[in-house]
N, C-alpha and C positions, 0 to 999 in steps of 0.2 A: 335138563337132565341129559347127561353124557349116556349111552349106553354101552360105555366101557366094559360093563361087567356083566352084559347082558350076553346070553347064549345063541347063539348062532341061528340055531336050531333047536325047538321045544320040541321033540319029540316029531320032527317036520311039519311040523303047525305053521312055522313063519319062522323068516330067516331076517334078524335085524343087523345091518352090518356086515352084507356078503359083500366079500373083497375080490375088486375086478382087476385089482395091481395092487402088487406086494407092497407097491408106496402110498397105497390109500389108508385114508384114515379113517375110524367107527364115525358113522354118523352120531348129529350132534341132535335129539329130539328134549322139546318142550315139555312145560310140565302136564301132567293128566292125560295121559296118551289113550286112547282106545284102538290097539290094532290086533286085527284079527284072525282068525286061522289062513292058513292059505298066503300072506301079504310077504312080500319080499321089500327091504330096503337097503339098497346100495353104501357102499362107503362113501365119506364123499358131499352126503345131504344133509342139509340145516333145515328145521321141521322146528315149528312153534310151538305156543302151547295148543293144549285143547285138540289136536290131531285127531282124526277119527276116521278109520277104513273097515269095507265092507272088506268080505272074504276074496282073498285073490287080487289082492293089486299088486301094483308093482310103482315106485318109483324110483329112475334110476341114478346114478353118481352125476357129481357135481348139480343136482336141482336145490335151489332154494323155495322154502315155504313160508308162508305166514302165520299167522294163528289162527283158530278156530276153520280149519279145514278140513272138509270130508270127501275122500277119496273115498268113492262108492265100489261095490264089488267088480271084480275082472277090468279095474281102469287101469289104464296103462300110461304112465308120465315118464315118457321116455327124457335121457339126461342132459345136461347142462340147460334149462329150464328155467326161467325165475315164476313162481305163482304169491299172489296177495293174500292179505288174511281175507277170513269170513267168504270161500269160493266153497264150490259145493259141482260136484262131480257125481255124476250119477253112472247107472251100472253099463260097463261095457263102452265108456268114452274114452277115446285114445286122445295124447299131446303128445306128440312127436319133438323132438331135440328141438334145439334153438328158439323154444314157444317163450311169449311173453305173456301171463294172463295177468291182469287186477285184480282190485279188491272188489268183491263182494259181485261174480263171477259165477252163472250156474251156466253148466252145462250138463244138455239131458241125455238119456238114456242111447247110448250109442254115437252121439255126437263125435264126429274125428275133423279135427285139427290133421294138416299135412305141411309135409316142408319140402318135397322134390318136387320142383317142376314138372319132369324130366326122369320118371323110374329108370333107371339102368341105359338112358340111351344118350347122355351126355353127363361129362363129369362139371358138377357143376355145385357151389357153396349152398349147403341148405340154409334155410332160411325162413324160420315158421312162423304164424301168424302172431299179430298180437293184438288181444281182447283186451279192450281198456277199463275201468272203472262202470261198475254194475250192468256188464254186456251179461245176456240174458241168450242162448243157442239153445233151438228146439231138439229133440229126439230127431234123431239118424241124420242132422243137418252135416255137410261138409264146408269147409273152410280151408281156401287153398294156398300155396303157400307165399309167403309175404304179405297179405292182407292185413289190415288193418281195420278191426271193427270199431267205431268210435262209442265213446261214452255213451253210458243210456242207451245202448242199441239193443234190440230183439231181432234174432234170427229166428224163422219161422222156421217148424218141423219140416224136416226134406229138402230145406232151401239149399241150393249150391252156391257157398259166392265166391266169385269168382274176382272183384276187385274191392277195392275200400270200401267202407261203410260211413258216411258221414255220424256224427254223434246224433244219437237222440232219433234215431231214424231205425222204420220196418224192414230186413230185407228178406223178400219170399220167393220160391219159386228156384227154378234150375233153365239157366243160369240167373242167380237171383236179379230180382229188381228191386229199386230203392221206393219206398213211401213213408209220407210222414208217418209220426208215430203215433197210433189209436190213442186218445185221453186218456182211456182205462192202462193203459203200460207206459205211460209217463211214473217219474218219480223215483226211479231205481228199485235195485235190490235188498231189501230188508229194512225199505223205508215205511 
């Protein structure tokens, strides 16, 4: 579904297809959408079927989506972005620009993804993480930028990490460390 003809603004409930340059184009969303009061989406973004957001999010121009995705409330998917189907975003997690995530991809409650080395003290290419196929990020964990989480991976609640993740591997603690991965969080997400 095109939303061509959809209203900008419902009464300021949500704003589908706010234009950031006169030369963008209405975003393009999937069939059976659920988006909610509060949610903004950019010109610009390709969104699958089955979409689904909590109140207040935001994602911004040029991000690609998958299908079956929930962007939970006050999540922020900042733009040009690519995310997989079947990811699940929980309330108050940030992606910051240039993010790569997979399919089948939870991040919890406050989780933030980063892409500047370097805030305001070197000018320098951002460059934001990528979470691979059923990487699993605990509440209020950070992810710094350029990292690379591998498949099957679980970031522990609070963990900082600070370099790659190999696949299929724990990593907990600030600045995280790496352990195998418990029996019980083998197997991916939604397996």
């Amino acid at each position: 579904m095109s939303t061509g003809n959809l209203d900008m603004t419902v009464a300021g409930s949500k704003a589908i297809g706010y234009e950031y340059d006169e030369e963008s184009r209405d975003p393009v969303i999937g069939e059976d959408p659920t988006i909610r009061p509060g949610t903004i989406i950019y010109n610009d973004v390709v969104i699958g079927d089955r979409f689904t957001t909590g109140h207040f999010g935001l994602v911004r121009e040029r991000t690609e989506i998958g299908d079956d995705v929930v962007v939970g409330t006050n999540v922020t998917i900042d733009g040009t972005t690519t995310v997989g189907s079947n990811a699940s975003f929980q309330t108050g997690a940030y992606v910051p620009a240039k993010s790569t995530i997979g399919d089948h991809v939870f991040l919890g409650p406050q989780a933030v993804l980063t892409n500047d080395p370097y805030p305001l003290r070197r000018d320098v290419e951002l460059e934001g993480p990528v979470l691979e196929d059923h990487v699993s990020v605990g509440a209020n964990a950070t992810i710094l930028p350029g990292v690379t989480v591998g498949r099957g991976s679980f970031v522990a609640a609070g963990a900082v990490v600070t370099r790659d993740v190999p696949k299929r591997t724990l990593a907990v603690g600030s600045p995280a460390s790496h352990e195998p991965l418990p029996e019980s969080l083998r197997g991916g997400n939604g397996q």
